[in-house]
C-alpha positions as CSV (number, residue, x, y, z in Angstrom):
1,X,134.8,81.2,154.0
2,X,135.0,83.4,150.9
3,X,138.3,84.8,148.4
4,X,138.4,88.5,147.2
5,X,140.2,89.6,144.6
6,X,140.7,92.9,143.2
7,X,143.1,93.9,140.0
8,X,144.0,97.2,139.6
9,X,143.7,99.4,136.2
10,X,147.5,98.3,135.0
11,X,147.0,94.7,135.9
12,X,143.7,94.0,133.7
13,X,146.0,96.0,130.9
14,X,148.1,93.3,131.1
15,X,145.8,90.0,131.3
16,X,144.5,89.7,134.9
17,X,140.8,89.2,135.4
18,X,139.9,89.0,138.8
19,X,136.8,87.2,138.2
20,X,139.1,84.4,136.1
21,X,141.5,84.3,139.1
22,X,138.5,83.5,141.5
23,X,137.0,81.2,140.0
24,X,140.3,79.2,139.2
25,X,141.7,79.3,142.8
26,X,138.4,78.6,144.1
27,X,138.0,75.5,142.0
28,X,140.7,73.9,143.7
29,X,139.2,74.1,147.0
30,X,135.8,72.4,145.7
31,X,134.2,76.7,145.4
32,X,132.7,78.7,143.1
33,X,133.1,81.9,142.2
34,X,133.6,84.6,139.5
35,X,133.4,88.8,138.9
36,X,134.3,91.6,136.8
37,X,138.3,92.2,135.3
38,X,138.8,94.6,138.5
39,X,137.0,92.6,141.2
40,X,136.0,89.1,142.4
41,X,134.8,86.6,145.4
42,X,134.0,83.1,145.5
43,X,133.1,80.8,148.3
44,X,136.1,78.0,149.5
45,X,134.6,74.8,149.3
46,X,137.5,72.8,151.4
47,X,139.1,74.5,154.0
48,X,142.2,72.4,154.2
49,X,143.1,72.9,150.5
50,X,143.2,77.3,150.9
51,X,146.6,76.7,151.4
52,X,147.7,75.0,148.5
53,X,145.1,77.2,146.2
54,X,146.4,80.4,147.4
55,X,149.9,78.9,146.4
56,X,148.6,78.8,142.8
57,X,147.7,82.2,142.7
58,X,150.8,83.5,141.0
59,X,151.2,81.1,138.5
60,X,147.7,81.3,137.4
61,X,148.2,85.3,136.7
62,X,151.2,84.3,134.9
63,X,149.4,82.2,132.5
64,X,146.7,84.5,132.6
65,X,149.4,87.8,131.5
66,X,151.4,85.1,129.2
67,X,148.2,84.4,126.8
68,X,146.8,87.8,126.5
């Protein structure tokens, strides 16, 4: 299976990276992946852990926003 991920104008202006954010959640399932600031895919490595990276996501953009 693959992730997309797509941040909008306002949301790279405030830290996001959609390639960052890939690559991150993807890791958790075992994937890879990476982009550009406004849009990403990666490939999920372990089905069963989609759930639990997708349940990441928004503390991963908060970090991400927090350090910019």
């Amino acid at each position: 299976g693959n992730l997309y991920c797509v941040c909008s104008k306002n949301a790279i202006a405030l830290g996001a990276h959609a390639g960052k954010l890939i690559q991150r959640v993807a890791a958790i399932t075992g994937g890879k992946g990476g982009g550009r600031p406004g849009s990403a895919m990666g490939g999920i490595g372990k089905t069963y852990m989609v759930d639990e990276a997708l349940g990441s996501f928004r503390s991963i953009v908060a970090e991400m926003m927090q350090s910019k």
